[in-house]
N, C-alpha and C positions, 0 to 999 in steps of 0.2 A: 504494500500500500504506500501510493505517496500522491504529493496532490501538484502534480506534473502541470496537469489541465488547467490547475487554476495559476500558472505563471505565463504559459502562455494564450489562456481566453481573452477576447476582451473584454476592456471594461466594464460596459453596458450585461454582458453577461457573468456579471463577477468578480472575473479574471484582474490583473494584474499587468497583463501586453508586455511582460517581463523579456520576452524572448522572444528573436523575432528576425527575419533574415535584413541582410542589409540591401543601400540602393544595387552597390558593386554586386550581389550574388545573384540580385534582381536581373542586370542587366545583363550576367554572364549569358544567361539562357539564351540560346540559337532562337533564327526562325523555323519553320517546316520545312525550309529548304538546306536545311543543315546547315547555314553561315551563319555569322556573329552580328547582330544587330548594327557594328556599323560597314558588312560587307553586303548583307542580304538587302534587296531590291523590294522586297516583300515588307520590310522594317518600316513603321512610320512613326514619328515619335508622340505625335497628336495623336496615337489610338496605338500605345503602344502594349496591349495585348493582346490582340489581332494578330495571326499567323505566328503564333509564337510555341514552341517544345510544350506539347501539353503538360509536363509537367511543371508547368510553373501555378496551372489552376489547381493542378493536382498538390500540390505540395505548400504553396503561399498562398496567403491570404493580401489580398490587392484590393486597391480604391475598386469600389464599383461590387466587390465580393461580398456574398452572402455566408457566413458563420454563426451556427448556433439560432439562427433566426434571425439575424440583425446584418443589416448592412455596416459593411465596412468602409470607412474613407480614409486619405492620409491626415488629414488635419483631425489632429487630436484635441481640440477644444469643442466637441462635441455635446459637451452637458452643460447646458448656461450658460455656451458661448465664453467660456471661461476655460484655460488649460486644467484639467486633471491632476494631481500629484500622485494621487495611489499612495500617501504616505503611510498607509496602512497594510501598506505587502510587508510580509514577515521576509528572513532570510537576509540575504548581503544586500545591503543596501546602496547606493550612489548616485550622485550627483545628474547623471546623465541618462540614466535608465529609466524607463517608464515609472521609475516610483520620485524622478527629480524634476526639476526648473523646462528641462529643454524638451519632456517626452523623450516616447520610444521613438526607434530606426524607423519606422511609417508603414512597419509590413507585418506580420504575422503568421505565423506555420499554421496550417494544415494539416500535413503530415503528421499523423499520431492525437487527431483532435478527433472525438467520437461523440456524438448526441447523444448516445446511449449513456456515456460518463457522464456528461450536463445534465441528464432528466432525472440518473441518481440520486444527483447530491440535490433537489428539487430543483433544478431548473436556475441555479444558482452556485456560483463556484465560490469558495473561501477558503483563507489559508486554511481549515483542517479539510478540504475536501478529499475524497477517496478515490482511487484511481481504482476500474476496473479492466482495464487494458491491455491485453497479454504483448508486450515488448519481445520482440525476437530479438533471439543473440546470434544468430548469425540465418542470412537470407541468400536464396542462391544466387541472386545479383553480385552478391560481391563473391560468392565463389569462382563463378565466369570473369569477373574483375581480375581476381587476385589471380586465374591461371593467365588472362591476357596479360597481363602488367609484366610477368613471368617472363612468357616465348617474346613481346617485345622487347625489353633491356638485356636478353642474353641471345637475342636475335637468331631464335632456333625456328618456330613456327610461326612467320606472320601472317598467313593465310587464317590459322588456326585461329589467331589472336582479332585477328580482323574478322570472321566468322562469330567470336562469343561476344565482344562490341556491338556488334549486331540484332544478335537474339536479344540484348537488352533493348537496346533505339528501336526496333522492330515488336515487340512489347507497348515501347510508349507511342506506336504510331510518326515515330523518327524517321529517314529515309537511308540507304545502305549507305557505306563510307566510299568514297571515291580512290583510294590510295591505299595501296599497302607497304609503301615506302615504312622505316623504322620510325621515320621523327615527324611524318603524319599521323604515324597510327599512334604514338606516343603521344600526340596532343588530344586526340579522339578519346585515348584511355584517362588521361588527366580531366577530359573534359566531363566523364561518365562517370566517373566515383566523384566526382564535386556535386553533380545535378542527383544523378538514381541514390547513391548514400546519403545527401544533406541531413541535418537533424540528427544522425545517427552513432556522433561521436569518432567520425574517421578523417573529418577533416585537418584534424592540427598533426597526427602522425603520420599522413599524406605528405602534409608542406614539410619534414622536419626530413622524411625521408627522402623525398627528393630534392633537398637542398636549393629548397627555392620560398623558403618562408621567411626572409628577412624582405626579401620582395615582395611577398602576398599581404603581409600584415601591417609591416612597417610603413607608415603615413597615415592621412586624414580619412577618417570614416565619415560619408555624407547621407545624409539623409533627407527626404523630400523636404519642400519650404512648410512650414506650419499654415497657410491659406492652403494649402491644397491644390498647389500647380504640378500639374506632369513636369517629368525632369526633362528637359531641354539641351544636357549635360553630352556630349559624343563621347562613350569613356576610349580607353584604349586599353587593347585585350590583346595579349602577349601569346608566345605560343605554349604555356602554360597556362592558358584562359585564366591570367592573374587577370584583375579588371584596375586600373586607372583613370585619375581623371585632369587633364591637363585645363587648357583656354577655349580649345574647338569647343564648339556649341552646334546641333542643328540647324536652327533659326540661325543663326550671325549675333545672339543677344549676350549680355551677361548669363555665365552660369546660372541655375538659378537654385540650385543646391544649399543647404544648410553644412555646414562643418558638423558633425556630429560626435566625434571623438579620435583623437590623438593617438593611434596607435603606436607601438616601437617594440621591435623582437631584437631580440641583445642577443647572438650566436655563441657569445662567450659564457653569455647564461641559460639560453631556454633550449639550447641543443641538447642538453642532461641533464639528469634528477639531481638532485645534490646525496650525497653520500651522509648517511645517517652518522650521526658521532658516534651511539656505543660501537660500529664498525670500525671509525678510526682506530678509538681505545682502543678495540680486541687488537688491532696488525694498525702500529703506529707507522707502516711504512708505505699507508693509503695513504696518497695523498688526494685531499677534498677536488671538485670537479670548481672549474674554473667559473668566477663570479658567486660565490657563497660563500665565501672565508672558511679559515679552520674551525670556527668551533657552531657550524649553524647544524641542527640535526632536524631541523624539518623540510 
């Protein structure tokens, strides 16, 4: 039992909008025609969920979306035209989060939200609410992942790897991969375990292991304007479908983005656990993992 539902519902039903995807993971998502929203033709930013990887309705919650019964929008001053604080969420609290001054990131998961939970707890979520939700610990999406990721970087079977790629995007109504080259289908693979695993806890051991997480994390997190404008933002999506966001704009306008939080991954730090102390003690000739000094044990 735990009450998951009520950090990420929203407010109106409860919830907390504790958790919540951001603009950058919003925009990773392809169109139908398998390109990245700023190479697809199909892409319009004035209706920009249209043509777009069904999983992104499947998975977020977006302006315009229905949750729990209630419409969703991004401007979170939605009860008396006045911003919300949620000062009443239990757990870690902060400045920047749906329970602070600036609101949530403007989006909300799906993925793992069940009406069956909401009618439980009467139709109402609170921090003691009770999850009835069976959580999978491992799904065969990521087993076809993990054998792709495999014959890719040891470049034994790409045919093979470009085939289990496949069966997932062909699942979500995605279209086949055009390339079986190693550092296309390498980007296709990094693209598939960010969007089919989201929400599921694999994303930070993903960036750590492909040594590409001081670049995915590190800088500004944005978030839509609090009036509730679509984002206008061209980001820039790397062949790690990292997402960025430079000056381009669609329209030719100012950005029109919120700063929403200061990221920074320290390599010196969050590459490794820190080494518990009674470990030192027991074999003093550990020596502690770089950025945690000698005597931290948590």
């Amino acid at each position: 039992q735990h009450n998951a539902g009520y950090y990420a519902a929203p407010r109106p039903a409860g919830g907390c909008s504790y958790f919540g995807p951001t603009q950058a993971f919003i925009d990773a998502f392809q169109c139908i025609d398998g390109k990245s929203i700023v190479e697809s033709e199909l892409f319009d930013y004035k209706n920009p969920w249209k043509n777009r990887d069904p999983r992104l309705d499947l998975f977020c919650v977006r302006p315009g979306s229905r949750v729990y019964g209630f419409q969703f929008e991004t401007d979170p001053s939605v009860e008396g035209g006045i911003l919300v604080t949620n000062s009443e969420a239990s757990g870690t609290k902060s400045e920047y989060g749906a329970n602070g001054a600036k609101g949530p990131a403007g989006y909300l998961w799906r993925k793992y939200v069940d009406i069956s939970e909401y009618q439980l707890n009467g139709n109402s979520f609170g921090s003691k609410s009770k999850c009835v939700l069976n959580y999978p610990l491992m799904r065969l999406s990521e087993l076809y992942l993990i054998r792709a990721e495999a014959n890719i970087e040891l470049n034994i079977d790409l045919i093979k790897a470009k085939s289990d790629i496949e069966l997932i995007r062909a699942r979500a109504k995605m279209p086949e991969l055009t390339s079986v080259n190693q550092s296309d289908l390498r980007k296709a693979l990094r693209y598939e375990r960010m969007i089919e695993l989201c929400n599921e806890g694999f994303r930070w051991f993903d960036l750590r292991r492909w040594n590409i997480a001081e670049d995915a994390i590190s800088g500004t997190l944005y978030a839509p304007s609090f009036n509730g404008e679509l984002s206008n933002a061209k980001p820039i999506i790397n062949e790690n479908y990292c997402v960025k966001y430079g000056i381009e704009t669609f329209d030719g306008e100012k950005n029109n983005l919120r700063s929403f939080l200061e990221m920074r991954y320290d390599s010196l730090k969050d590459d490794l656990w820190p080494i518990p102390l009674d470990e030192i003690i027991g074999n003093p000739l550990i020596q502690q993992n770089p950025g945690y000094g000698s005597d931290q044990n948590e």
